[in-house]
C-alpha positions as CSV (number, residue, x, y, z in Angstrom):
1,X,46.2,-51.0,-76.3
2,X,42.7,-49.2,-76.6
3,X,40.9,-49.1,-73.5
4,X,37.1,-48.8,-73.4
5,X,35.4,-46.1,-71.2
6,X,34.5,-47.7,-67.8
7,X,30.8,-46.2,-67.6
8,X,27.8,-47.4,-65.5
9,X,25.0,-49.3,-67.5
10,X,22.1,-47.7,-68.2
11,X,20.7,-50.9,-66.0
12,X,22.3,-50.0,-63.1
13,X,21.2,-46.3,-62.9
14,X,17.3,-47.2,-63.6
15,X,17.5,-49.8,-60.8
16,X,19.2,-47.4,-58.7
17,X,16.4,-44.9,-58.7
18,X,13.9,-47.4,-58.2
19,X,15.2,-48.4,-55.2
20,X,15.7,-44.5,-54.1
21,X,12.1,-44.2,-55.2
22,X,11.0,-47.2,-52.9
23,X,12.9,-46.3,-49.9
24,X,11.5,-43.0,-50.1
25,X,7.9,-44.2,-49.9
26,X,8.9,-46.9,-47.3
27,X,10.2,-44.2,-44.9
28,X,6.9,-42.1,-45.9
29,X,4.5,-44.7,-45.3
30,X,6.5,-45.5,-41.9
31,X,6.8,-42.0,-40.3
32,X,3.0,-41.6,-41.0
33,X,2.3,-44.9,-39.0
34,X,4.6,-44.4,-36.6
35,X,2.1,-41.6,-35.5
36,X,-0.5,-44.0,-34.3
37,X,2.1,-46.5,-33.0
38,X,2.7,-43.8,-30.3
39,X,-0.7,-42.9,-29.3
40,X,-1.6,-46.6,-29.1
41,X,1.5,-47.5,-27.0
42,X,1.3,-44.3,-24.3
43,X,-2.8,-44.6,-24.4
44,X,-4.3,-45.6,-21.0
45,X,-6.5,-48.0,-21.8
46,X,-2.5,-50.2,-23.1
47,X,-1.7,-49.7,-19.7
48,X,-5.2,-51.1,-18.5
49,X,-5.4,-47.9,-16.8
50,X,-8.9,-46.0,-16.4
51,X,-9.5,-42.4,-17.5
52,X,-11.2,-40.7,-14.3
53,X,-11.2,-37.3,-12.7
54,X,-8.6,-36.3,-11.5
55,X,-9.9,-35.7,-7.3
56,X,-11.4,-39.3,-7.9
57,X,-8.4,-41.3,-8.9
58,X,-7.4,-43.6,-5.8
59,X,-4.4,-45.1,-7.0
60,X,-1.2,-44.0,-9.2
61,X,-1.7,-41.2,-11.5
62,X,0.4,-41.4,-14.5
63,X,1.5,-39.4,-17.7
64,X,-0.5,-42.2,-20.2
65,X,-2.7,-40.5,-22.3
66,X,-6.3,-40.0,-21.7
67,X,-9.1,-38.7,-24.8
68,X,-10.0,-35.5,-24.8
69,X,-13.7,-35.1,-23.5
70,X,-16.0,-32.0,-24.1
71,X,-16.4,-31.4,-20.3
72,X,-13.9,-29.0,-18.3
73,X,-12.4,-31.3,-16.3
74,X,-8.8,-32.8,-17.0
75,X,-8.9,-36.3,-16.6
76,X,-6.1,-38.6,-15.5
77,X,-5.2,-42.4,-16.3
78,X,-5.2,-44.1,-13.1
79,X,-3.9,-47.5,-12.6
80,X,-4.7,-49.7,-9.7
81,X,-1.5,-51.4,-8.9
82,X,-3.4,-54.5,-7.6
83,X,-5.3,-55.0,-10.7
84,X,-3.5,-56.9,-13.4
């Protein structure tokens, strides 16, 4: 008995490396988002906090994000627990 060689066909390797090709970009296009995911979830304003000076916050200070402004002073996101 002859036996035939047991290769892959040539449509399995091209839809092979299109599926490499597309996972690729998925995971690019993901990472890339997943940058302003993070800003958005930590901000202050998601946590209905309010960016203020830090000597002038009267409730909890938090780690939330606040933008950066042009002035010197560091401001904090400051969430009144009562406010919801």
């Amino acid at each position: 008995m002859k036996r035939k060689a047991q290769g892959l066909p040539i449509n399995i390797i091209v839809i092979a490396t299109i599926s490499l090709i597309a996972v690729v970009i998925l995971i690019y296009m993901l990472g890339n988002a997943s940058g302003g995911f993070s800003k958005a979830a930590f901000s202050c304003e998601s946590k209905n906090g309010e960016c203020v000076d830090e000597s002038s916050c009267q409730y909890e200070k938090t780690e939330f994000t606040c933008p950066e402004k042009d002035n010197a002073q560091k401001e904090v996101c400051c969430i009144n627990p009562l406010r919801g």
